[in-house]
C-alpha positions in Angstrom: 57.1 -5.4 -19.4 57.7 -3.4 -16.3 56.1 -4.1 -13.5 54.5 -2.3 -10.5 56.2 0.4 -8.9 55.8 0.4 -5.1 55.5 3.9 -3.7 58.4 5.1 -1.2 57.1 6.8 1.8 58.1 10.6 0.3 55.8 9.8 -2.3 53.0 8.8 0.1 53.4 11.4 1.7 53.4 14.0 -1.0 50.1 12.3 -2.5 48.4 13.1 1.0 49.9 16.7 1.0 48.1 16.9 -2.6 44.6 15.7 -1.6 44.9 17.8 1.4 45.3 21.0 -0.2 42.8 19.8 -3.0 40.3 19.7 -0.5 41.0 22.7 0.9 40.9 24.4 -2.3 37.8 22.8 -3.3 36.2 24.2 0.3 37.4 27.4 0.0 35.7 27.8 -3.7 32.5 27.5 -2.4 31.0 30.8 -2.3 30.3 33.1 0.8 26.6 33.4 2.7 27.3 37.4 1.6 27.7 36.5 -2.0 24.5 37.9 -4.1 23.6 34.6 -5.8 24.1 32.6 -2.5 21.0 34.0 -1.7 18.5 33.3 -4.7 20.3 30.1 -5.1 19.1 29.5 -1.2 15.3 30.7 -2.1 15.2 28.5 -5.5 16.5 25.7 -3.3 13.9 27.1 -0.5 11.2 27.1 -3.4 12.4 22.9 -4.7 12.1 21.9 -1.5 8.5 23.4 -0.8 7.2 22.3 -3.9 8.7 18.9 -3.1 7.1 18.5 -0.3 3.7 19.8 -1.2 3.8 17.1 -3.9 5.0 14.4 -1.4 1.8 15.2 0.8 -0.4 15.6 -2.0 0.5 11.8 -3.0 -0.3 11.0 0.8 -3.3 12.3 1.0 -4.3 10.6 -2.4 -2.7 7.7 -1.3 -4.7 7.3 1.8 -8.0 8.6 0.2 -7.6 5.4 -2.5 -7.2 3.4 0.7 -10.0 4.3 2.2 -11.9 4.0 -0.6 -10.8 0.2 -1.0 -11.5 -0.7 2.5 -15.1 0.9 2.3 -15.1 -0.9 -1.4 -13.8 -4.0 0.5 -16.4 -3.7 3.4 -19.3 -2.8 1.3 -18.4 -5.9 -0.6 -18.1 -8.0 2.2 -21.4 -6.9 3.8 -23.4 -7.9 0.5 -22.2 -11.6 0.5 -23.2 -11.4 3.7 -26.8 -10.5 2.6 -26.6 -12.9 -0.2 -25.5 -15.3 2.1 -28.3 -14.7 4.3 -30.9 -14.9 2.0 -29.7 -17.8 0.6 -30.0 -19.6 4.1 -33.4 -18.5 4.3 -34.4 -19.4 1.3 -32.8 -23.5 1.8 -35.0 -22.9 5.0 -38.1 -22.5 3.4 -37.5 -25.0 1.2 -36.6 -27.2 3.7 -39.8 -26.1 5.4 -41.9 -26.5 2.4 -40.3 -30.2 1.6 -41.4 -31.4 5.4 -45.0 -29.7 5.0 -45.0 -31.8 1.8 -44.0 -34.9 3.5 -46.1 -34.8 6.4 -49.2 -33.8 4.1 -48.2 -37.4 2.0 -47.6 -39.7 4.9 -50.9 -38.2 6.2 -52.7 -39.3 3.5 -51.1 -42.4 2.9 -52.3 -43.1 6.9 -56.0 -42.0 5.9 -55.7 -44.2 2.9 -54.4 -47.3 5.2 -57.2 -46.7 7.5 -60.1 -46.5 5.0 -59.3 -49.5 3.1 -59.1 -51.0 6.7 -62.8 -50.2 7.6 
């Protein structure tokens, strides 16, 4: 089994020299701003990005209509237990009122009935 061979510097140095001049070559194949296709590639890229960006603000504005529409949801809610919870106060209240009516009209009578047996 043979094992690793450790690059010498030549070798480095013509492995840098090689991805240099790949890189190059790859820069230099990309196409001029005169070429004819440059420009419709540059409008159709023109056209994505438009498009992509009309959609992105269309799901903002969606977005932040559902939102608002949750908080009023959320506030109309809130302002309905708030009524029921108000009429349910007033409603123990008149209870309570009625109970103490009813207790005062009791121990009233009881207090005739005390004093007419006394006389």
């Amino acid at each position: 089994m043979s094992g690793f061979k450790h690059p010498d510097f030549s070798e480095r140095r013509k492995a840098a020299q090689q991805a240099r001049t790949s890189a190059l070559e790859k820069f230099k194949e990309r196409p001029a701003a005169t070429d004819p296709d440059f420009a419709a590639r540059q409008a159709a890229t023109a056209e994505t990005r438009a498009a992509r960006e009309a959609r992105t603000a269309e799901r903002k504005a969606a977005r932040l209509e559902r939102e608002r529409a949750e908080k009023e949801a959320r506030a109309a809610a809130i302002a309905a237990e708030a009524a029921l919870r108000e009429a349910n106060l007033r409603e123990e209240e008149a209870r309570e009122l009625a109970l103490k009516a009813e207790q005062k009209s009791s121990r009233d009578a009881r207090y005739a009935a005390r004093k007419a047996r006394s006389r």
